[in-house]
C-alpha positions as CSV (number, residue, x, y, z in Angstrom):
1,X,-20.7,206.2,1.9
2,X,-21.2,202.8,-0.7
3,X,-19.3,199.9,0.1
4,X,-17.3,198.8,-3.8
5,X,-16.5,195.4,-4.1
6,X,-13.2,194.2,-4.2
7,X,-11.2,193.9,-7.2
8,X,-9.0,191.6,-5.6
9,X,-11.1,187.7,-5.9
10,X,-10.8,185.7,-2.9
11,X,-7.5,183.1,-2.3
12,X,-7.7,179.8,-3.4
13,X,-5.3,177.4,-2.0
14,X,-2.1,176.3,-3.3
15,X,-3.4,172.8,-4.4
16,X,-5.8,174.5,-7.0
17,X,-3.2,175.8,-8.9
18,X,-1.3,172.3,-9.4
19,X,-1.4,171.0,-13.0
20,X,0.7,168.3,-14.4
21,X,1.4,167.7,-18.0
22,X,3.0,164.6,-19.3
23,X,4.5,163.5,-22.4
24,X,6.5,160.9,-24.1
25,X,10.0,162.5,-25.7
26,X,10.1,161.5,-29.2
27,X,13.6,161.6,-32.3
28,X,11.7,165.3,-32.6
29,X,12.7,166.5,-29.5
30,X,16.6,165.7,-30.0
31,X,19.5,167.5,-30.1
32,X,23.1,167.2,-31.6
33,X,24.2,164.9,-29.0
34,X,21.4,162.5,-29.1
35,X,19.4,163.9,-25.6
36,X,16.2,165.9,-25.9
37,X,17.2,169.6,-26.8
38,X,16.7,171.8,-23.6
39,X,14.4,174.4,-25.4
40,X,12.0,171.3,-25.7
41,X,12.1,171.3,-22.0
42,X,11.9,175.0,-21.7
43,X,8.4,174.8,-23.5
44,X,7.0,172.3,-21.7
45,X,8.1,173.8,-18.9
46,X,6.3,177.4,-19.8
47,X,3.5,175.2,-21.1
48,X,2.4,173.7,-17.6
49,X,3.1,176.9,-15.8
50,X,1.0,179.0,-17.8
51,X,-1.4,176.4,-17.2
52,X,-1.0,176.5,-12.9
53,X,-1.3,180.5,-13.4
54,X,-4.2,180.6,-15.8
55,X,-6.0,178.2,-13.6
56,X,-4.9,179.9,-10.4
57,X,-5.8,183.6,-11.6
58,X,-9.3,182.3,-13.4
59,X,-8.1,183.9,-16.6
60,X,-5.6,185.1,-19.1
61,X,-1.8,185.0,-17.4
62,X,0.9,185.7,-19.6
63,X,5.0,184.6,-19.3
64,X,6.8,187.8,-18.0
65,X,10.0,186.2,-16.9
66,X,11.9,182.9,-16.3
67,X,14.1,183.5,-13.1
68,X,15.6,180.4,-13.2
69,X,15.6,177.0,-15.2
70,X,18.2,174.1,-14.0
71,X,18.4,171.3,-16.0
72,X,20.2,168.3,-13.4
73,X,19.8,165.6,-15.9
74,X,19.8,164.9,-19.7
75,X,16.0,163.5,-21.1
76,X,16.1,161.0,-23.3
77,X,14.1,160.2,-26.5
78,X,11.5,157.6,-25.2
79,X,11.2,158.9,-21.6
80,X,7.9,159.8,-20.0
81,X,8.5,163.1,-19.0
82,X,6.2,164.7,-16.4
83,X,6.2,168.3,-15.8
84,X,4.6,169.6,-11.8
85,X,3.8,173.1,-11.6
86,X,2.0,175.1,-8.7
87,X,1.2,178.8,-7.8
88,X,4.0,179.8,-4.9
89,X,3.7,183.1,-4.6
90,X,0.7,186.1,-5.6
91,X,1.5,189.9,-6.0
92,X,-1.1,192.2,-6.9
93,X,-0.7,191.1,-10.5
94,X,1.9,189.2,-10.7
95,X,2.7,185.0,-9.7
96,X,5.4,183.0,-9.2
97,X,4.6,179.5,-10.8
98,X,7.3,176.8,-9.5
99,X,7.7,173.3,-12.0
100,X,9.4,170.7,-11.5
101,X,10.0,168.0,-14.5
102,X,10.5,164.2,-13.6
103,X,11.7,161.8,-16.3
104,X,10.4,157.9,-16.0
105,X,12.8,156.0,-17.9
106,X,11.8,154.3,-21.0
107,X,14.5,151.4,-20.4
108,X,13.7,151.3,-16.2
109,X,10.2,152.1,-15.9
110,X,9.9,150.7,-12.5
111,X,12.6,153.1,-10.8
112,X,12.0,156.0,-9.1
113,X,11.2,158.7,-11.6
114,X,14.4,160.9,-12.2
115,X,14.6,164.5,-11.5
116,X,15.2,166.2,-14.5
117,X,15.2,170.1,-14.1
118,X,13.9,172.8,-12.0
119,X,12.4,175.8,-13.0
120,X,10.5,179.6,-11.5
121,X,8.9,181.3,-13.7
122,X,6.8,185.2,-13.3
123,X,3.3,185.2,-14.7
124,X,1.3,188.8,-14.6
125,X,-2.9,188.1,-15.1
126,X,-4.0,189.8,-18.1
127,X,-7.5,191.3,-19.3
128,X,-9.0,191.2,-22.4
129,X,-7.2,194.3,-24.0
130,X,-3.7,192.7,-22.7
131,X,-3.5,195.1,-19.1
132,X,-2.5,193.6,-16.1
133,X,-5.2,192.8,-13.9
134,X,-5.4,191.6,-10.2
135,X,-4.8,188.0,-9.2
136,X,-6.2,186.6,-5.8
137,X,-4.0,185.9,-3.3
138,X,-2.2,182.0,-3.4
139,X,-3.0,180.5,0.5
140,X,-0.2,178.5,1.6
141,X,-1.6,174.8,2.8
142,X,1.2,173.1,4.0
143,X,4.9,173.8,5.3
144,X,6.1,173.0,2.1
145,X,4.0,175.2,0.4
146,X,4.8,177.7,3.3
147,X,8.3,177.3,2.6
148,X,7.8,177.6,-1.4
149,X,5.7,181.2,-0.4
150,X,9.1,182.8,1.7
151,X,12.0,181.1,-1.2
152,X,9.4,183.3,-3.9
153,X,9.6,186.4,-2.0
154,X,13.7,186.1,-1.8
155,X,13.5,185.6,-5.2
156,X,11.1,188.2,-5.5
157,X,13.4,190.4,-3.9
158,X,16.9,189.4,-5.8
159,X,14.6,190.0,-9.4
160,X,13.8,193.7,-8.2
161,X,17.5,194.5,-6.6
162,X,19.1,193.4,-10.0
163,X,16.4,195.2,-11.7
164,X,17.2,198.6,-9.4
165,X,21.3,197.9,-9.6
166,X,21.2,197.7,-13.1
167,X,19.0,200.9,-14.1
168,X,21.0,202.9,-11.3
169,X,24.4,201.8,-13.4
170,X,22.8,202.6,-17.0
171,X,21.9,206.3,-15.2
172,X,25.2,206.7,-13.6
């Protein structure tokens, strides 16, 4: 009998997904009402995650969902805005990248940066010809990070309920 390798790479620990990108908001970036338009947000947002994933999975990871984006504060044009994202979860193929975005205030810039929004987003790892491909395994380092792994699986599990619920109803 021959041994195959794995396809599955060996785990790298949360921390070596972690990527922050940071940016000042600019008149650009505005919206109607004067505050930096929230699809700005949304791309920096998918920017650093794809970034974490990429980095995580050593290759090619492509957006396949945003499960949830919150935004808890309005951005202004002249804040530093810093956007945190890590690997939380691994499937086979697929990641759950967590960001959160901090604003530093152009007017108070020695307060506590502000929490801006929230956001999870589903990577899958990609080959060359665009097929998913296997991503190692994300390895938990801290509670936190413990607790980030079992809040992706919950939302792991809500995506693929709504997911069944709503094909059984388009059959029925």
């Amino acid at each position: 009998m021959t041994d195959h390798p794995s396809t599955v790479p060996a785990g790298k620990p949360t921390s070596y997904s972690r990527v922050t990108l940071s940016r000042i908001m600019t008149a650009v970036d505005v919206n109607l009402y004067g505050t930096v338009h929230g699809g700005v947000l949304m791309k920096f947002v998918d920017d650093v995650a794809g970034a974490a994933a990429a980095r995580h999975s050593g290759g090619t990871a492509v957006t396949a969902s945003i499960d949830e984006i919150v935004f808890s504060e309005p951005v202004r044009v002249g804040d530093l805005v810093h956007a945190h994202a890590q690997v939380n979860w691994t499937g086979n193929t697929s990641m759950e990248v967590g960001v959160r975005v901090v604003a530093e205030r152009w007017d108070s810039a020695e307060d506590e940066p502000v929490r801006v929004a929230t956001a999870y987003l589903v990577f899958v790892g990609v080959d060359v010809g665009g097929a998913p491909r296997a991503v190692r395994p994300v390895l938990p380092e801290t509670p936190e990070d413990e607790r980030r792994f079992r809040e992706a699986e919950i939302r792991r599990a809500h995506r693929l309920a709504k997911r069944r619920a709503i094909q059984a109803h388009r059959a029925g």
